[in-house]
Wavefront OBJ file of the C-alpha trace (Angstrom):
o trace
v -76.619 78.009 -47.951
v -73.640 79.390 -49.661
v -72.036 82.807 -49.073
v -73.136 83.872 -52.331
v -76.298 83.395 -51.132
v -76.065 85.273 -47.995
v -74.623 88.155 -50.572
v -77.912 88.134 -52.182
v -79.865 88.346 -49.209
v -77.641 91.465 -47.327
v -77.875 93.735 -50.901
v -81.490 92.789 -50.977
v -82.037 94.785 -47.666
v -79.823 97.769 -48.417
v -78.332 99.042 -51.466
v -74.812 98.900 -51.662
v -71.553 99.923 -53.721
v -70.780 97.362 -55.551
v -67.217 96.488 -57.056
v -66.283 94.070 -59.709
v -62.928 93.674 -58.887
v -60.509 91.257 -61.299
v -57.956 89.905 -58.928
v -54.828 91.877 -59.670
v -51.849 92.813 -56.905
v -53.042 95.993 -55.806
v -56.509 94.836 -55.058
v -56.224 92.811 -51.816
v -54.927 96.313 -50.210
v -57.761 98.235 -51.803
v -60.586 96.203 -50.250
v -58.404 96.306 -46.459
v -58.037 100.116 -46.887
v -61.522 100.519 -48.207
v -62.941 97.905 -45.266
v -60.512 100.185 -42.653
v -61.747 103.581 -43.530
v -65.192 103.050 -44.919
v -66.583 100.590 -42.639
v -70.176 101.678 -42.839
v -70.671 103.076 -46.417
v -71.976 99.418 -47.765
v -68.956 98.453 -49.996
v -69.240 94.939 -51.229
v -66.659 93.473 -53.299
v -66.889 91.203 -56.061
v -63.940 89.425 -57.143
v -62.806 87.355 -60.560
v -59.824 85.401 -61.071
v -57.233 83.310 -59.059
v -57.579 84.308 -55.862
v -55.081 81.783 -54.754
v -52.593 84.115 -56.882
v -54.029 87.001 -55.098
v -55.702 85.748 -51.469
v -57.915 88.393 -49.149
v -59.935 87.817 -46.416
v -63.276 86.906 -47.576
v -66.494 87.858 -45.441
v -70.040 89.180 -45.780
v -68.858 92.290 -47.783
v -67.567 90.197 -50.388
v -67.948 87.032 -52.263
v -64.928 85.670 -54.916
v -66.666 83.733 -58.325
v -66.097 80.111 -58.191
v -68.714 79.032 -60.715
v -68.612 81.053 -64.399
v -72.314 80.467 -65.540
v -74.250 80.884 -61.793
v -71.670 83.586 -60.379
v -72.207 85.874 -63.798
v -76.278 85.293 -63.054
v -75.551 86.394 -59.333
v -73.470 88.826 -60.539
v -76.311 90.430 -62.608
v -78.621 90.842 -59.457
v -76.510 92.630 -57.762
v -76.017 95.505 -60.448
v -79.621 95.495 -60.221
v -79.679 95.864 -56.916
v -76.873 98.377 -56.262
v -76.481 101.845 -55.444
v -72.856 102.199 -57.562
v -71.228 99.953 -59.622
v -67.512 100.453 -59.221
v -65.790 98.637 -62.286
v -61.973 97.987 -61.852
v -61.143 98.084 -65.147
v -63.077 97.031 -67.968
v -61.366 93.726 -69.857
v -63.699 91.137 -68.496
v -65.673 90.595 -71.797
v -68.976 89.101 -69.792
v -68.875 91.801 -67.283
v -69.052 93.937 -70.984
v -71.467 92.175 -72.313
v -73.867 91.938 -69.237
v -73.611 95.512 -69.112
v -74.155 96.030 -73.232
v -77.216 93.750 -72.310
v -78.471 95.786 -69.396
v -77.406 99.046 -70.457
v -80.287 101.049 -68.121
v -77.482 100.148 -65.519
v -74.448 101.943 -66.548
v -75.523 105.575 -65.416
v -75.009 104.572 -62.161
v -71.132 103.030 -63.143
v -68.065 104.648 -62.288
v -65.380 102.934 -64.836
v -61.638 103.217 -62.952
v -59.549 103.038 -66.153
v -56.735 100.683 -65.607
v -54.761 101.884 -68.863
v -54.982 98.390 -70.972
v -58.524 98.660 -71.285
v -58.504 102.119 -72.480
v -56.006 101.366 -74.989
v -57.799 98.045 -76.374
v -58.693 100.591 -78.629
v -55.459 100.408 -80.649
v -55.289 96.831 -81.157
v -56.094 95.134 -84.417
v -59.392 93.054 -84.150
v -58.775 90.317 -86.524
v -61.949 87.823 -85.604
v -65.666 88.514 -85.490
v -65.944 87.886 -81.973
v -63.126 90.519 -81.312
v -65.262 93.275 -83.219
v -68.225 92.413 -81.249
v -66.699 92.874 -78.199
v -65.296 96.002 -79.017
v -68.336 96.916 -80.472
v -70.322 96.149 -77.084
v -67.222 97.763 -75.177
v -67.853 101.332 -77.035
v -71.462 101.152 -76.187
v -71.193 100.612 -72.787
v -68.268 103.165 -72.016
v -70.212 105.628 -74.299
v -72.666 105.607 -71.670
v -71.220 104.910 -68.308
v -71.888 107.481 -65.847
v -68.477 108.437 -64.343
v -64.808 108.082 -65.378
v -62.493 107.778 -62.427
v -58.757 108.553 -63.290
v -56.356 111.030 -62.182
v -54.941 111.011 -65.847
v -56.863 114.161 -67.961
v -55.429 112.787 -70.816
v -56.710 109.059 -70.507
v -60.465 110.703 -69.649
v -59.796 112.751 -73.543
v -58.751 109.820 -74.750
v -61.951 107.890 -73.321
v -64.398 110.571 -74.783
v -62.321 110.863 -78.348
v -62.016 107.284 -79.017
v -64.977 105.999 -77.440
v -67.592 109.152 -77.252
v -67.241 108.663 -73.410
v -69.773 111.096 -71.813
v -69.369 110.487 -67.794
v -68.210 112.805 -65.675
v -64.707 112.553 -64.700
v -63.418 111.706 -60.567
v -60.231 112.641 -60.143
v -58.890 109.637 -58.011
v -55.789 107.653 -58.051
v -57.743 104.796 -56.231
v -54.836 102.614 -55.060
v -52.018 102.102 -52.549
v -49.716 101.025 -54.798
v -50.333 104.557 -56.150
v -49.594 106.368 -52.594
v -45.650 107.055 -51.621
v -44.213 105.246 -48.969
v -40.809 106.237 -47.642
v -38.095 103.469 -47.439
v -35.765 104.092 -44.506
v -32.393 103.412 -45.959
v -30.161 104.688 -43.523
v -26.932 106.868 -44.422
v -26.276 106.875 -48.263
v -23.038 105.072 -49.321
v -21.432 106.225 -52.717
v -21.311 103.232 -54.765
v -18.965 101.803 -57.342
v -21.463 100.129 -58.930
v -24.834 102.342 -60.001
v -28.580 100.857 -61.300
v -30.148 101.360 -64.267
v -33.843 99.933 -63.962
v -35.955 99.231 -67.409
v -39.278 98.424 -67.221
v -41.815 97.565 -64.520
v -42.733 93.679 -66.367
v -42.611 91.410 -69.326
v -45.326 93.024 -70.640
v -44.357 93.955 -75.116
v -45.382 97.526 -73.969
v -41.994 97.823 -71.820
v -40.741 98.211 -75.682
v -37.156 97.357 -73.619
v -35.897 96.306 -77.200
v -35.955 100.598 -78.169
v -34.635 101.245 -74.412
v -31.814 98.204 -74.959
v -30.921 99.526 -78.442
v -30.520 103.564 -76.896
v -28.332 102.328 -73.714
v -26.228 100.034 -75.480
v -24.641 103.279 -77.152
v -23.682 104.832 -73.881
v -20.827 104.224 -71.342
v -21.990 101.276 -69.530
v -18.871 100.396 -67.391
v -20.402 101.444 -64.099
v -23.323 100.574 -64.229
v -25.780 97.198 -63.974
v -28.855 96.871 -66.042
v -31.990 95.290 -63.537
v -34.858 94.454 -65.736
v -38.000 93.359 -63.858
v -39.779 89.924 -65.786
v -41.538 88.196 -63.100
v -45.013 88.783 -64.454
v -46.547 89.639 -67.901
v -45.803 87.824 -71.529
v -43.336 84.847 -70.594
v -42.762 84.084 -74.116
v -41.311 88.224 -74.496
v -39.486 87.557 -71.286
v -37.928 84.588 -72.619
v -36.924 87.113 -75.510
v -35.665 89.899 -73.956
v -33.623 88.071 -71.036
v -31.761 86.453 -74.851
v -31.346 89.819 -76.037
v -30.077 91.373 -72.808
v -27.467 88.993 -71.963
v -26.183 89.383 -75.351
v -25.910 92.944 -75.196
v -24.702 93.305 -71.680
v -23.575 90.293 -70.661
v -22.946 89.684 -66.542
v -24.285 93.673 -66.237
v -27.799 92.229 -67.231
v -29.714 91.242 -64.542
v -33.156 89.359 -65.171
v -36.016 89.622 -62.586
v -38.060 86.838 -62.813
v -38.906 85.787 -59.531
v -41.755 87.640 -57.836
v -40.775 89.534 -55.244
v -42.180 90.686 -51.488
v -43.491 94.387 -51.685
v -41.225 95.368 -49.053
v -37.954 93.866 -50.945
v -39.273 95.668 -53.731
v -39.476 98.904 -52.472
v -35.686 98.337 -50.992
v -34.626 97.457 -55.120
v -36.003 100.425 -55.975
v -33.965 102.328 -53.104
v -31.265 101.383 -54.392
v -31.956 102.492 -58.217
v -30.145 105.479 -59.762
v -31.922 105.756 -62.968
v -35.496 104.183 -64.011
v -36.396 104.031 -67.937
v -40.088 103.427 -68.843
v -40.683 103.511 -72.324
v -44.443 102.555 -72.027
v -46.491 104.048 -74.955
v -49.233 104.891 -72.658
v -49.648 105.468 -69.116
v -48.252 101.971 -66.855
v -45.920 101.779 -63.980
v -46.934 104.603 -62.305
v -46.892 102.737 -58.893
v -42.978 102.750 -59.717
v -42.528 105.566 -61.202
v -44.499 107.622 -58.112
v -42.177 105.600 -55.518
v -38.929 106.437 -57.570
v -39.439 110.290 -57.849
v -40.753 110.522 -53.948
v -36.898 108.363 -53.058
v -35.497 111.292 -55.509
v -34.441 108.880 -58.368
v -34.579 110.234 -62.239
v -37.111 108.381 -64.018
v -37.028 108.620 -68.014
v -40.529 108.335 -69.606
v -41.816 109.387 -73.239
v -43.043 112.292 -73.563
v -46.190 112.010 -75.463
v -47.820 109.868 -72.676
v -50.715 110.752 -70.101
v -48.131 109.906 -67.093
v -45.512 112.471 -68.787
v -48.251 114.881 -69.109
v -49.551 114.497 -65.433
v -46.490 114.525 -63.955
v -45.106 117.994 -65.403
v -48.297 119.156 -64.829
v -48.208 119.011 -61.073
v -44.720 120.109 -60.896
v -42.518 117.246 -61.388
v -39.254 117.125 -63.065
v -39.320 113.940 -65.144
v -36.844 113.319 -67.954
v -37.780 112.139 -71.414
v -36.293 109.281 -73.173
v -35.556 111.291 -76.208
v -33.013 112.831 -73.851
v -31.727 110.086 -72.494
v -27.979 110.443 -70.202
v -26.658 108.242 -67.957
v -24.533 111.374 -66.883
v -25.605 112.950 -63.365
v -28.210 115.662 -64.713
v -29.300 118.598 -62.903
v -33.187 118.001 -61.620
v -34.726 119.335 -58.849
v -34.903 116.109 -56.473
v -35.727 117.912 -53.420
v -39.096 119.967 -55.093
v -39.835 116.180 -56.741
v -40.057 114.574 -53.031
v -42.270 117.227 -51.511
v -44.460 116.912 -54.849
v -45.072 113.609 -54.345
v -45.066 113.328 -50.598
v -48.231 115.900 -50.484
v -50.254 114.751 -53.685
v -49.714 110.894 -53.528
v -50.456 110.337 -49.943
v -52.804 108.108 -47.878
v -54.557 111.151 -47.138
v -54.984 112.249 -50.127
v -56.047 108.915 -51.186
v -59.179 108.950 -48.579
v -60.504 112.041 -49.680
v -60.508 111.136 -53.228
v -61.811 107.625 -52.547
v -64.729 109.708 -50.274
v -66.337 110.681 -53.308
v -66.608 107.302 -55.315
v -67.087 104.656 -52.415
v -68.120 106.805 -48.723
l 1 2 3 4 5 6 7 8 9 10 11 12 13 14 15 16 17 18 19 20 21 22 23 24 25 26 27 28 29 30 31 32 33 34 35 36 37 38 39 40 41 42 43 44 45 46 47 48 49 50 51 52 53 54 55 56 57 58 59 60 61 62 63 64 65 66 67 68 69 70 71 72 73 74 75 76 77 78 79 80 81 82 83 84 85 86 87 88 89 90 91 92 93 94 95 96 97 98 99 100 101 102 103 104 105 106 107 108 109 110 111 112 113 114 115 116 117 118 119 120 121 122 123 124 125 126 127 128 129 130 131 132 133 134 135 136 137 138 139 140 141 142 143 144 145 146 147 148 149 150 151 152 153 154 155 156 157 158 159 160 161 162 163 164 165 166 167 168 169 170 171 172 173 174 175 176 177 178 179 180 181 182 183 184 185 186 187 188 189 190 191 192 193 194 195 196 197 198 199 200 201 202 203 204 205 206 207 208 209 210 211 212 213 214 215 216 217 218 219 220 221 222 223 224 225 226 227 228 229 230 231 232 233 234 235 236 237 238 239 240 241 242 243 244 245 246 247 248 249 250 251 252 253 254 255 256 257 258 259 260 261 262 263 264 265 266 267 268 269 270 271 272 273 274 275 276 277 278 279 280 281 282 283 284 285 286 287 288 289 290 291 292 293 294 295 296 297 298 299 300 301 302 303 304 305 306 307 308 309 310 311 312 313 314 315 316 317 318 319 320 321 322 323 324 325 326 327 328 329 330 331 332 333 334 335 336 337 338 339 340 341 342 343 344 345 346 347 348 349 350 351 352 353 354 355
């Protein structure tokens, strides 16, 4: 008997919350945390993709999908059989069209928007099977229970663009959301300052507009660290061309993967983030940067823009972009995100959707 059997069998006896997790970076953590501080509320976890890329410990709260056909079947029984259906995004087309064929299921749903599936809205469906999708994707968010984001404006975006009519949870779900300090020591005055652009290799980065803005301004101090080690290869291959041609031995290509902790230390050492995302993306960054007191540049007719200077945060808009020292309230920006991004925080919002 197989574990995916022994699944079966457990969420046969009691219902349970079950998540349909696609194995990204930040999940691994969420099931630990959610295993550490919920360890009685009946979470199982239900993963798809390479977990080799992404490893956790498996057990009896969770089973990964080796097999396409039988672990969609499987998968299907235990919607059936839940209490919640916790959806980690929504870009798995059969997860979409299991629920578009099952729709009595999706009251009891709580979508967590991940940002790309939201804003599958705006791109072009060329092919038939594309406007299906799309098609089944707009019934079923039309008609899942609950919204979970801590982004108003991605919830009025859901409901505008989709007729979305769940409630909305406030709930910024994971720790790659919550603020970690980075002891650093005494800060040294350097010669040499950072400029960070972009979180990936991902088109949205649009680092071709951010390249094209800094390239006017008075480089001579400062390096240019552009993170590529995940996302479109064939757009990192592009922009690493059209960096070193525009800053030469100042350009500095990420393209190795690197160790959360390392990160965090990178981004210690950053003086000024740009972001020019066209929706909200990078918040994980952009949450650690502000906490460390860095000025992060975003546009300004995003959700994350609208979310941050809505709680009090002083975040700069690439429209007025400097690379001179401006005046921002660091201090007030630490305390912001120290209170409102914390583990604790975290719990109590994560109480409502999974305890």
């Amino acid at each position: 008997m197989d574990i995916s059997d022994i699944w079966l069998k457990i969420m046969a006896k009691r219902s349970c919350n079950l998540h349909i997790c696609p194995l990204d970076k930040f999940i691994p953590s969420f099931i630990d945390f959610v295993r550490k501080e919920f360890p009685d509320s009946g979470n199982f976890f239900y993963t798809i993709g390479k977990i080799e890329k992404h490893p956790y410990r498996e057990g009896k709260d969770s089973c990964h999908q080796r097999s396409r056909r039988l672990g969609y079947f499987r998968l299907l029984q235990a919607m059936h059989s839940s209490k919640k259906i916790i959806l980690h995004g929504l870009s798995n087309d059969y997860v979409v069209m299991l629920l578009f064929l099952n729709p009595w299921v999706l009251k009891k749903c709580y979508w967590v928007i991940w940002g790309g599936d939201l804003y599958r809205y705006q791109k072009p469906k060329k092919r038939n099977k594309e406007r299906f999708v799309e098609y089944a994707r707009c019934f079923v968010i039309k008609r899942v229970g609950y919204l979970v984001t801590y982004f108003p404006g991605d919830a009025t975006l859901a409901r505008n663009w989709y007729g979305a009519k769940g409630k909305n949870i406030k709930c910024f779900m994971y720790l790659s959301n919550v603020f970690k300090p980075v002891s650093g020591g005494v800060k040294k005055k350097k010669s040499i300052k950072t400029l960070l652009v972009g979180n990936s290799a991902n088109p949205s980065n649009d680092h071709e507009l951010v390249f094209k803005k800094i390239a006017k301004l008075d480089l001579s101090n400062w390096r240019i660290v552009v993170p590529l080690s995940y996302g479109d290869h064939a757009n990192s291959k592009k922009i690493i061309e059209l960096g070193r041609e525009l800053f030469g031995e100042r350009f500095e290509p990420l393209t190795n993967f690197l160790p959360y902790d390392e990160y965090l230390k990178l981004l210690s050492d950053v003086d000024i983030a740009i972001f020019a995302h066209n929706r909200q993306q990078a918040m994980g960054n952009t949450i650690s940067l502000l906490g460390m007191g860095k000025r992060v540049y975003i546009r300004r007719d995003t959700s994350s823009f609208e979310l941050l200077s809505s709680i009090g945060l002083d975040v700069g808009s690439i429209d007025s972009l400097t690379l001179d020292k401006p005046v921002f309230d660091e201090e007030n920006n630490r305390k912001i995100i120290e209170r409102y991004f914390s583990e604790g925080s975290l719990k109590s919002q994560l109480k409502k959707i999974v305890g």
